[in-house]
KESEBA-360489 format. One record per residue (C-alpha): residue number from 1; x, y, z. Coordinates in pm, 1 decimal, always signed. Example, Ala and Ser with C-alpha at 12.3 -4.5 7.8 and 13.67 -1.06 7.14 Angstrom:
<voros>
   i     east    north       up
   1  +1230.0   -450.0   +780.0
   2  +1367.0   -106.0   +714.0
</voros>
This chain:
<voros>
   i     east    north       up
   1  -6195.7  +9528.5  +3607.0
   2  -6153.9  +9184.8  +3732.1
   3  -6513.5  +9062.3  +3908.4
   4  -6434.2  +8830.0  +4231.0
   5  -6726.4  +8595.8  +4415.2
   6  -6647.5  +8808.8  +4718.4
   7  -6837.6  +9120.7  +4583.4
   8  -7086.2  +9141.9  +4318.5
   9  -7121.4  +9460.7  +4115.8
  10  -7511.0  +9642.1  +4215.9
  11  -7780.3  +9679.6  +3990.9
  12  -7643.7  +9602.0  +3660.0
  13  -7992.8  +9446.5  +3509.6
  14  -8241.0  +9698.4  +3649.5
  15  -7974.9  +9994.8  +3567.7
  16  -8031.9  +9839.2  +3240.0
  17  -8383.5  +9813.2  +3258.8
  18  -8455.5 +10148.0  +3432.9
  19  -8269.7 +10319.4  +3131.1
  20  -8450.7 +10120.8  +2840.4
  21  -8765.3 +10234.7  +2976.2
  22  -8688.3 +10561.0  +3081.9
  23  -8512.6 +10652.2  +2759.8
  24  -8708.6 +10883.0  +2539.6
  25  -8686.1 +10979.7  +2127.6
  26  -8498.3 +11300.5  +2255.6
  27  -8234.2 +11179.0  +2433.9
  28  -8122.0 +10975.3  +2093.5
  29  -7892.1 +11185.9  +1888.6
  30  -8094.6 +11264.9  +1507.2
  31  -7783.6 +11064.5  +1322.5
  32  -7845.1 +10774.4  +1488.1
  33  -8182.4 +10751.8  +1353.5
  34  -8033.1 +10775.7   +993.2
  35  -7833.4 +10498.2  +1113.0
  36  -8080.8 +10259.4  +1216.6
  37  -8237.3 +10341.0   +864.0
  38  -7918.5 +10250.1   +703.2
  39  -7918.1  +9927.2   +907.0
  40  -8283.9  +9841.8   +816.3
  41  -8218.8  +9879.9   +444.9
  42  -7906.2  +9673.7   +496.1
  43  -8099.1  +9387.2   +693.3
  44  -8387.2  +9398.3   +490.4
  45  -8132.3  +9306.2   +138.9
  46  -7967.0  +8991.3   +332.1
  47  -8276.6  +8878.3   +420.5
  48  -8414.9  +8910.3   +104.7
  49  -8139.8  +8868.8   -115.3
  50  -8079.2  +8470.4   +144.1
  51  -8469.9  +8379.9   +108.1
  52  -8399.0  +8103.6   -127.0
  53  -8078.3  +7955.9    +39.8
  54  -8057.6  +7639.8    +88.1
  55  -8032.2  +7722.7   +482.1
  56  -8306.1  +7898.1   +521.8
  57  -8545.0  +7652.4   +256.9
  58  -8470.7  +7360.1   +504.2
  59  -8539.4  +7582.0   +803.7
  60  -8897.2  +7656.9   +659.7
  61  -8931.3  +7267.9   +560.6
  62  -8841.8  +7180.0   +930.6
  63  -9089.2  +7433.1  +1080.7
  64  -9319.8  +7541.1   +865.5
  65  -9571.3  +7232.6  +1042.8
  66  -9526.3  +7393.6  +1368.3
  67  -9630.9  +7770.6  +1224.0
  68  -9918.7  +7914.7  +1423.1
  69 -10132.3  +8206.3  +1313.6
  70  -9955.0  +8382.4   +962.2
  71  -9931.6  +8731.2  +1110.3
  72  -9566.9  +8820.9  +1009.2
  73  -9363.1  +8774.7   +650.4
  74  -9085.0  +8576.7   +601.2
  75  -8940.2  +8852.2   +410.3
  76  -8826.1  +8735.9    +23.3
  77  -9060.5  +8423.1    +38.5
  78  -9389.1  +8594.6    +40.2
  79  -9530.9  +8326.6   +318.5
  80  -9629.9  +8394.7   +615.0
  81  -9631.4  +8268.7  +1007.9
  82  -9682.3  +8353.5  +1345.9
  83  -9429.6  +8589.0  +1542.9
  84  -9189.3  +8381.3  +1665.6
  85  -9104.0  +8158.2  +1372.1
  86  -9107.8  +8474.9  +1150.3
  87  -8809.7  +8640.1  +1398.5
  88  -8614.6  +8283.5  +1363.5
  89  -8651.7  +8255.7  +1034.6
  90  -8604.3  +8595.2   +925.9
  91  -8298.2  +8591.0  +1176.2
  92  -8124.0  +8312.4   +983.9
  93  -8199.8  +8498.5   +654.0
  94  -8024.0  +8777.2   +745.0
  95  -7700.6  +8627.3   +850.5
  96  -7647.3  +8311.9   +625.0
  97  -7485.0  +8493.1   +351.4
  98  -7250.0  +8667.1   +623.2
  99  -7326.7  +9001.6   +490.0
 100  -7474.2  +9154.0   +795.1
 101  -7351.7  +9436.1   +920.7
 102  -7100.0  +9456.5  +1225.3
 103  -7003.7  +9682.2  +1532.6
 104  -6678.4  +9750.7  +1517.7
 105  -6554.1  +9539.7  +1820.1
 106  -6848.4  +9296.7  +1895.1
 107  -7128.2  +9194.0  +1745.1
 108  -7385.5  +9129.0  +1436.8
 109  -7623.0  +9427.6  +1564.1
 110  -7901.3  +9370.3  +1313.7
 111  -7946.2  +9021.0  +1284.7
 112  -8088.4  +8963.2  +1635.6
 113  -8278.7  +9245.9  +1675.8
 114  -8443.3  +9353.4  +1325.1
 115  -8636.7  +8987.6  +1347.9
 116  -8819.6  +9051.4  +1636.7
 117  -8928.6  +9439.3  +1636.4
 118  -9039.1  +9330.1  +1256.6
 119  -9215.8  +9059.4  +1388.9
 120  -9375.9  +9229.1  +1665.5
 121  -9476.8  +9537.1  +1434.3
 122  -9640.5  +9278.4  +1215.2
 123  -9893.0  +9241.0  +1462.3
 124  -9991.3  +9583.7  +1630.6
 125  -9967.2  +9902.4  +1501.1
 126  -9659.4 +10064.6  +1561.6
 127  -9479.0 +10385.5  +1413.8
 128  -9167.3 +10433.6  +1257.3
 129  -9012.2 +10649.6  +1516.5
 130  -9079.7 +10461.6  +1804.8
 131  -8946.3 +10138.2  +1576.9
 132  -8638.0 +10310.2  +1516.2
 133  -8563.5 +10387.1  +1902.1
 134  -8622.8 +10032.1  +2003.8
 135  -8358.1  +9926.0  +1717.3
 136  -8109.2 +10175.8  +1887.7
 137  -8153.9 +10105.8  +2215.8
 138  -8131.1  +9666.2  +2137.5
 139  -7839.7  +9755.5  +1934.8
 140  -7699.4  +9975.7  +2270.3
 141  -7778.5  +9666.7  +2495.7
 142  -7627.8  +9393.1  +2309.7
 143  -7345.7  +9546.6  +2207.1
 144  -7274.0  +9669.3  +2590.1
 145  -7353.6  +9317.0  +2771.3
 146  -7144.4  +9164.3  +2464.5
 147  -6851.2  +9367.1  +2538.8
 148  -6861.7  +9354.9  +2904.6
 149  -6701.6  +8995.2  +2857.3
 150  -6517.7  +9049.7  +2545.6
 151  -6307.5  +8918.0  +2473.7
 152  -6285.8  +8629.2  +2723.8
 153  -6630.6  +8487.4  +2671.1
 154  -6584.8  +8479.7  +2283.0
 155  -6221.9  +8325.9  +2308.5
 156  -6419.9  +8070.3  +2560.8
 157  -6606.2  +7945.0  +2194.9
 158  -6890.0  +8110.9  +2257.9
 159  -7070.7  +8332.3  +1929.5
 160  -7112.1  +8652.5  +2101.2
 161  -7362.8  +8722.1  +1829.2
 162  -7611.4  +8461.0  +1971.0
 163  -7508.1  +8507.0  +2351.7
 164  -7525.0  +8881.1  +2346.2
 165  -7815.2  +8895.5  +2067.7
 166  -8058.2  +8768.5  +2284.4
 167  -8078.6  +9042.7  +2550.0
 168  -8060.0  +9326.0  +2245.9
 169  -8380.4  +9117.2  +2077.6
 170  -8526.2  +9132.1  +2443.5
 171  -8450.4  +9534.1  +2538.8
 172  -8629.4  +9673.0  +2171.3
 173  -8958.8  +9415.0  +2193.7
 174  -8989.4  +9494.2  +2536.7
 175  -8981.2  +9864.0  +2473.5
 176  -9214.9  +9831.6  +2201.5
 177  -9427.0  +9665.2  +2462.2
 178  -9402.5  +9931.7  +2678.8
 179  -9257.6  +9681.2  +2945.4
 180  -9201.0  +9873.4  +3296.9
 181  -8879.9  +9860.6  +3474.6
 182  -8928.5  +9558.9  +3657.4
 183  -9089.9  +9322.3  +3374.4
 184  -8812.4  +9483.0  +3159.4
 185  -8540.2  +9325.5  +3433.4
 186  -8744.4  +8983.9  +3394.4
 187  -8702.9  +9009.3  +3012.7
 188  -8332.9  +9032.8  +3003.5
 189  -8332.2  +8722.4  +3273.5
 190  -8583.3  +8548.7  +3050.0
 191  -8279.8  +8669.6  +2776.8
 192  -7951.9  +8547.6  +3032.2
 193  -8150.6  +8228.4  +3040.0
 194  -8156.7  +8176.3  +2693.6
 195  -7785.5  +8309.5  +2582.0
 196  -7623.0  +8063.4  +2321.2
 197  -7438.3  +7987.8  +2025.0
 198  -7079.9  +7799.7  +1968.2
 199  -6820.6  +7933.7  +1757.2
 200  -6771.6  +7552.4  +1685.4
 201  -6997.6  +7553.2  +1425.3
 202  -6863.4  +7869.5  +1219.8
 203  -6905.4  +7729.8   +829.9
 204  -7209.1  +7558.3   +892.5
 205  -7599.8  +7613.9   +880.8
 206  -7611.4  +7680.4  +1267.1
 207  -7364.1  +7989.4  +1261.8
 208  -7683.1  +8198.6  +1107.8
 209  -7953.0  +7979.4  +1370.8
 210  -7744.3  +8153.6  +1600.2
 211  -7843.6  +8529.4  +1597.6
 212  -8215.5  +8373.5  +1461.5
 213  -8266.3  +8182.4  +1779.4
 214  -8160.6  +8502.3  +1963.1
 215  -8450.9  +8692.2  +1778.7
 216  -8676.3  +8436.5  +1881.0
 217  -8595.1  +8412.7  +2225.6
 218  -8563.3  +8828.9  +2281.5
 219  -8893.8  +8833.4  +2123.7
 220  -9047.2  +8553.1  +2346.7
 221  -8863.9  +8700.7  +2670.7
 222  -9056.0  +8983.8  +2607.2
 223  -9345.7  +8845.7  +2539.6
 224  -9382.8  +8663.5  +2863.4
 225  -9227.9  +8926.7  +3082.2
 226  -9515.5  +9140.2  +2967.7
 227  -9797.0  +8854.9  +3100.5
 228  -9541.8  +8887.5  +3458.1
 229  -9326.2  +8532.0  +3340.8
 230  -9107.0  +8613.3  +3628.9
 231  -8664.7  +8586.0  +3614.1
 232  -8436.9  +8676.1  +3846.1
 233  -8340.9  +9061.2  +3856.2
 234  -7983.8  +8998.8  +3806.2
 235  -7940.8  +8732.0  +3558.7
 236  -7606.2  +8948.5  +3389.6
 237  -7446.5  +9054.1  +3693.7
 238  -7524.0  +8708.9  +3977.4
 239  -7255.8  +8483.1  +4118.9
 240  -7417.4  +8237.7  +3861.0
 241  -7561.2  +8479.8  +3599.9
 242  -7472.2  +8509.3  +3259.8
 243  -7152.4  +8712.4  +3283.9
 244  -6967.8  +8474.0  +3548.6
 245  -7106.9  +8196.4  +3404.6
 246  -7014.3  +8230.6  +3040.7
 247  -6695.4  +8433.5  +3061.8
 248  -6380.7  +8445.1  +3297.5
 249  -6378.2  +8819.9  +3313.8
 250  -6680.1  +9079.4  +3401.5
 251  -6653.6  +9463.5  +3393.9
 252  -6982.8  +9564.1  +3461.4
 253  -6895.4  +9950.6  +3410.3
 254  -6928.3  +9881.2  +3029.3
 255  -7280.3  +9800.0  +3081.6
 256  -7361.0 +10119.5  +3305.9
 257  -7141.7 +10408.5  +3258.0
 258  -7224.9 +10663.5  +3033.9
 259  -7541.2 +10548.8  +2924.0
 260  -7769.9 +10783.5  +2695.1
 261  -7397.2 +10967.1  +2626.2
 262  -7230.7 +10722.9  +2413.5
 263  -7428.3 +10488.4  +2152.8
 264  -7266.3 +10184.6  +2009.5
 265  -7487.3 +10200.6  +1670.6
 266  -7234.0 +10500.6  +1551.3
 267  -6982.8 +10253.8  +1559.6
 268  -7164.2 +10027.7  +1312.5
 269  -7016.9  +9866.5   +997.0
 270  -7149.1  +9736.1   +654.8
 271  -6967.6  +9477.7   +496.6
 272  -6900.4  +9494.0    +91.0
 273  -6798.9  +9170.9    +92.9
 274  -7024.6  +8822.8   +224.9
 275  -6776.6  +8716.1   +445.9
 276  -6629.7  +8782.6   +795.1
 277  -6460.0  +9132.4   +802.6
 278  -6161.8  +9019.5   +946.0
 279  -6046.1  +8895.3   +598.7
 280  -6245.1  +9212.7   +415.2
 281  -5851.5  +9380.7   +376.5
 282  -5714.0  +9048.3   +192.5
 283  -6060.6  +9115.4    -71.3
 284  -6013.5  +9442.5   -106.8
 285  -5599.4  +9438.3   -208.5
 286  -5662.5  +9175.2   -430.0
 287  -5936.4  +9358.2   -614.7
 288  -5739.5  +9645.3   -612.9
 289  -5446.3  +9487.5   -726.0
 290  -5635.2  +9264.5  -1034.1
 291  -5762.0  +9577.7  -1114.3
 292  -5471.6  +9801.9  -1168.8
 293  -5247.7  +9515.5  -1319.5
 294  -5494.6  +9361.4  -1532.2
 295  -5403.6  +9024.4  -1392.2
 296  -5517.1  +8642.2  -1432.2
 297  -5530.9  +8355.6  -1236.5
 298  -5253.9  +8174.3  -1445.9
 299  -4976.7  +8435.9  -1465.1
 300  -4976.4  +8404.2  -1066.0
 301  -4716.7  +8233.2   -941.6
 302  -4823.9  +8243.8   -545.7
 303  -5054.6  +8553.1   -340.6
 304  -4821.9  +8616.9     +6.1
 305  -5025.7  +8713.4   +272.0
 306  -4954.6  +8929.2   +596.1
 307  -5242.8  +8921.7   +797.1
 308  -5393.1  +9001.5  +1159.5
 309  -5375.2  +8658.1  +1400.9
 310  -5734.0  +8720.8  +1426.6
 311  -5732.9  +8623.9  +1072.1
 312  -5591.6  +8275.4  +1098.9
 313  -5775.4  +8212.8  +1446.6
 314  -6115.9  +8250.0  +1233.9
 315  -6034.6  +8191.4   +857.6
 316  -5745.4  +7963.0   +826.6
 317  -5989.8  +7701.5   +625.7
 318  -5729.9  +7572.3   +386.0
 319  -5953.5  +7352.8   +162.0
 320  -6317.1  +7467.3   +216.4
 321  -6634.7  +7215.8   +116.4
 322  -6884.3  +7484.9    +46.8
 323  -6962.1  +7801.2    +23.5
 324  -7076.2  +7855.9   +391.6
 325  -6665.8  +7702.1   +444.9
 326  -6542.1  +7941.6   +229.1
 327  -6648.8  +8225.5   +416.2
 328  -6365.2  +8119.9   +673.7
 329  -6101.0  +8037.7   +436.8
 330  -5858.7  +8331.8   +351.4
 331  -5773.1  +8118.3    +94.3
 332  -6003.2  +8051.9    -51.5
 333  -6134.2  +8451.6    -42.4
 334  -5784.7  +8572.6   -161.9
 335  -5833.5  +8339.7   -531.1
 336  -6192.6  +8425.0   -545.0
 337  -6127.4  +8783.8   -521.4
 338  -5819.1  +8799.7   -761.1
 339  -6019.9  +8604.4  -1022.0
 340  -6356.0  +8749.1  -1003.7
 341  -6248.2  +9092.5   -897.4
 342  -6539.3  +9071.1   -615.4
 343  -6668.9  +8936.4   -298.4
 344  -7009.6  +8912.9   -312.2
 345  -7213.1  +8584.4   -259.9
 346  -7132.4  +8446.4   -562.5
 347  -6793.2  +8422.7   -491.5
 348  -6908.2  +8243.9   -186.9
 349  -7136.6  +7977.3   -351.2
 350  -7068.2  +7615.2   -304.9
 351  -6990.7  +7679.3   -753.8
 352  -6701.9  +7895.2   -658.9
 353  -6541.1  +7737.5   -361.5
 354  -6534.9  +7422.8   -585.0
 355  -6445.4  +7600.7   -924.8
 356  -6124.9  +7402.7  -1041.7
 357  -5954.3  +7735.8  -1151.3
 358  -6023.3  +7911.8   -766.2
 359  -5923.8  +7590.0   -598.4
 360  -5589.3  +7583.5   -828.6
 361  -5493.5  +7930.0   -725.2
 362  -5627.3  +7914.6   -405.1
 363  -5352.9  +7621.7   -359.1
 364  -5111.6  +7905.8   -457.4
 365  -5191.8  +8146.2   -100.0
 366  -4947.4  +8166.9   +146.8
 367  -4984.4  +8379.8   +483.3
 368  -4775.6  +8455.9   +755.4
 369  -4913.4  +8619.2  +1072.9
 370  -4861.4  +9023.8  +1177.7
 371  -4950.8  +9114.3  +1526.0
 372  -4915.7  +9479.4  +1387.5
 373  -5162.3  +9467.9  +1143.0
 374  -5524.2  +9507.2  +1223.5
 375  -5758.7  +9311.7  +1250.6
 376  -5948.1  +9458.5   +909.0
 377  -5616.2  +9533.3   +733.8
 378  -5342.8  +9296.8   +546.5
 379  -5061.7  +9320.4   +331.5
 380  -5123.7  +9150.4     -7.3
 381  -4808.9  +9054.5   -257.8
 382  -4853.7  +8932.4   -566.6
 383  -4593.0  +8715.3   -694.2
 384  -4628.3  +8676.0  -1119.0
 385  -4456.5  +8413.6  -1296.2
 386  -4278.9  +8688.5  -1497.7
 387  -4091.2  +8744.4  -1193.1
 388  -4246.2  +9083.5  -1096.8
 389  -4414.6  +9131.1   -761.2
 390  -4711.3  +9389.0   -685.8
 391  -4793.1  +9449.4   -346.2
 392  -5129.1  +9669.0   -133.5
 393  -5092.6  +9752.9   +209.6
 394  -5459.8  +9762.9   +306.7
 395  -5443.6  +9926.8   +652.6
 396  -5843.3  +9997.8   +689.5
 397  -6061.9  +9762.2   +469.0
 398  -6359.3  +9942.9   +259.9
 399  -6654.9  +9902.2   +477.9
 400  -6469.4  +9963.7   +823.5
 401  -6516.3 +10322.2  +1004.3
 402  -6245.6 +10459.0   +865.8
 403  -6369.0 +10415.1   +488.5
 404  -6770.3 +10340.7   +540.8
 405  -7015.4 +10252.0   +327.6
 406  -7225.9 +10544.3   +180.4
 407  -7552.7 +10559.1   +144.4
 408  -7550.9 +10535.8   -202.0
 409  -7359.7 +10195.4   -135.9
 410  -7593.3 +10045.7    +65.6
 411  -7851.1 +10104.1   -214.4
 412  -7595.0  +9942.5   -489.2
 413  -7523.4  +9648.9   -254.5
 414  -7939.1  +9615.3   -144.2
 415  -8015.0  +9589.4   -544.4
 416  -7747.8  +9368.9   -630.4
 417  -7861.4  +9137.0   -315.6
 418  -8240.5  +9157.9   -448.1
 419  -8221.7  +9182.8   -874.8
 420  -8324.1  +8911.2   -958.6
 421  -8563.1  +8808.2   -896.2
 422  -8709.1  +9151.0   -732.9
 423  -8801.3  +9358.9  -1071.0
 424  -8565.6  +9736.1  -1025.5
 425  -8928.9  +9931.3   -965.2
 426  -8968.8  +9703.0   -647.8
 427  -8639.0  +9695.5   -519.1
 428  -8649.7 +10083.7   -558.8
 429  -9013.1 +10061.8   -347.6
 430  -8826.9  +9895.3    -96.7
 431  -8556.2 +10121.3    -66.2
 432  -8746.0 +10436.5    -75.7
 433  -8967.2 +10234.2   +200.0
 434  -8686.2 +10191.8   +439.6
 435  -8523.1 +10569.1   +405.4
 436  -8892.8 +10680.9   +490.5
 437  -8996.3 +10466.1   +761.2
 438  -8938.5 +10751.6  +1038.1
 439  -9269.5 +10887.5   +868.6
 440  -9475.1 +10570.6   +869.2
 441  -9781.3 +10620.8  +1116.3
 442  -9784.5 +10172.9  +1125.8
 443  -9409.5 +10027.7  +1034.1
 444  -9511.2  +9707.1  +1007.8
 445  -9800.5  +9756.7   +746.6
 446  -9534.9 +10013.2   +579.0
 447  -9243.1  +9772.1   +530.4
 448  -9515.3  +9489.4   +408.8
 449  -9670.1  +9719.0   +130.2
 450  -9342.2  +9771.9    -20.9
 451  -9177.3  +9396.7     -1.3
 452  -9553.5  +9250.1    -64.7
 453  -9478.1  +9019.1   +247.5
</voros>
């Protein structure tokens, strides 16, 4: 529906906040806790497997002065700070290498909200279960207050990621804090308040600062909405709240209806490639087609690409600087992938996006726009200077819902993330650390025993 200044919809925020305090573990289907486990264990391998980055080193160089008591890890770095630096920092970990995982319409679920129930658990003790509700029910409000405007508010320029992160970082510390209805309504304002990020600087450092400054401010709405920091009650749904402020279109029903029915974490995705998924079907036809047909860079004559407008809206980086760049150049992801037969972060280092052979071929990449394709498929021909063509129709990319990740996966793509300079016995402590953590009478403690953070 189309919101109008003449009547505001009723009690979006403390409908919100009602149900994140009123939900219990029972009224959260069993597979979605196997879910949020499959999330953690795919967090916890971007952040660790990013630690050393040259984004997140001069993040901890900028900050590290202003650190106040080291009660939470920065998770792959083995120091420590105080809660709120940990959730921005590990919050830019876990997103710089673009490997996050991603709902299927919206959002980055993880990357805003695993910082700041992580940080918080540092610091009390808190068990697994109750962790693992508070991770479903941030992922259920982000993804619902992000969708309410989408896609308006993200074709406005804003990262809906950062905007919409906020509030899910806010609902799961709050419930860990045990916030009551009405300080829970003052930590999503605290949230609306705080709601940022600009799509404007996709291929830069701040794209990942986005979803870690949403960490840190859920955390510290929280926070202060527990000591009664008071915001208005209807920060999303106001005249000049967060939905009519940041987006030209409002239906508050996606925030309200059917929640405890439906849960937006079963519609989660983990990416095989370190890149956006929107150019995840280009990857995965060009592996498959190097594969089969044995083929090299030089007996290419050009790659033709059909490919969602999403695609070229996003990606359409024709002669990328770095490897942050390079994640939005379908270009530049087409050569890598045809010439390394992968997608992983190598083939998204500053080396490879400046690789004379990748930036030859990548010269060689044509692509026309489909409106009928997908937004995670493409159609991939391969033009070969013998004058043969071989062509993929990639109508669901691996990763997407259609053909997920398996467990199994996740646990190849966690150790190739982490090895080196995690020894195999440790990566496997952290693995069997995350699959367990429903058990774990103290999460936090848990978690730290098997990364040694």
């Amino acid at each position: 529906m189309t919101d109008t200044p003449r009547e505001l919809p009723a009690e979006v925020t403390r409908t919100l906040a009602r149900f994140i305090v009123e939900c219990t573990p029972r009224m959260i289907p069993p597979a979605l806790h196997h879910e949020a486990q499959r999330a953690l264990l795919n967090w916890m391998g971007c952040a660790i497997g990013s630690a050393h980055t040259a984004t997140v080193d001069a993040a901890v160089r900028a900050l590290a002065p202003c650190f106040g008591a080291p009660v939470a890890p920065l998770y792959g770095r083995g120091e420590r700070a105080d809660m709120l630096h940990a959730a921005l920092i590990n919050g830019i970990g876990s997103h710089v290498l673009d490997y996050d995982d991603t709902h299927a319409r919206a959002v980055h679920p993880s990357a805003p909200v695993w910082p700041a129930l992580l940080a918080l658990a540092s610091t009390r003790a808190i068990d697994g279960e109750r962790l693992l509700q508070a991770f479903v029910l941030g992922v259920e409000v982000e993804c619902r207050v992000g969708l309410s405007v989408f896609p308006e508010h993200y074709e406005l320029g804003w990262h809906i990621t950062g905007t919409a992160g906020v509030f899910g970082a806010a609902a799961a510390a709050g419930k860990l804090l045990g916030l009551d209805s009405r300080r829970m309504a003052w930590a999503l304002g605290i949230a609306a308040t705080q709601s940022s990020g600009l799509r404007e600087m996709f291929g830069s450092m701040c794209k990942s600062f986005h979803p870690g400054r949403a960490a840190h401010g859920g955390l510290m709405a929280a926070l202060l909405a527990e000591q009664d920091f008071t915001s208005s009650e209807q920060a999303i749904e106001a005249r000049r709240g967060f939905a009519h402020v940041m987006s030209t279109r409002f239906d508050p029903d996606v925030i309200t209806v059917g929640l405890g029915e439906s849960w937006e974490l079963a519609r989660n995705m983990y990416k095989p490639f370190a890149c956006g998924l929107v150019i995840h079907g280009v990857i995965d036809g060009c592996i498959q087609l190097a594969t089969e047909h044995d083929l090299r860079a030089e007996a290419v004559a050009a790659i033709d690409l059909q490919v969602s407008p999403i695609v070229m809206e996003l990606t359409a980086k024709t002669s990328p600087r770095s490897g942050l760049e390079g994640k939005f150049s379908v270009y530049h992801a087409a050569a890598a992938a045809l010439i390394h037969r992968a997608g992983g972060e190598a083939q998204f280092s500053d080396a490879c996006v400046n690789d004379p052979g990748v930036r030859a071929l990548r010269a060689r990449v044509t692509t026309t726009v489909d409106p009928t394709i997908g937004r995670t498929g493409a159609k991939v021909a391969i033009r070969l200077r013998d004058g043969r063509t071989v062509s993929r129709h990639i109508e669901h990319a691996l990763g997407t819902l259609q053909r997920p990740m398996s467990d199994a996966d996740l646990e190849h793509k966690f150790r190739a993330l982490v090895t080196p300079p995690l020894a195999e016995a440790h990566a496997a402590r952290i693995i069997a650390a995350c699959w367990s953590i429903a058990q774990a009478q103290d999460a936090g403690r848990h978690l730290a025993a098997a990364v040694g953070g």
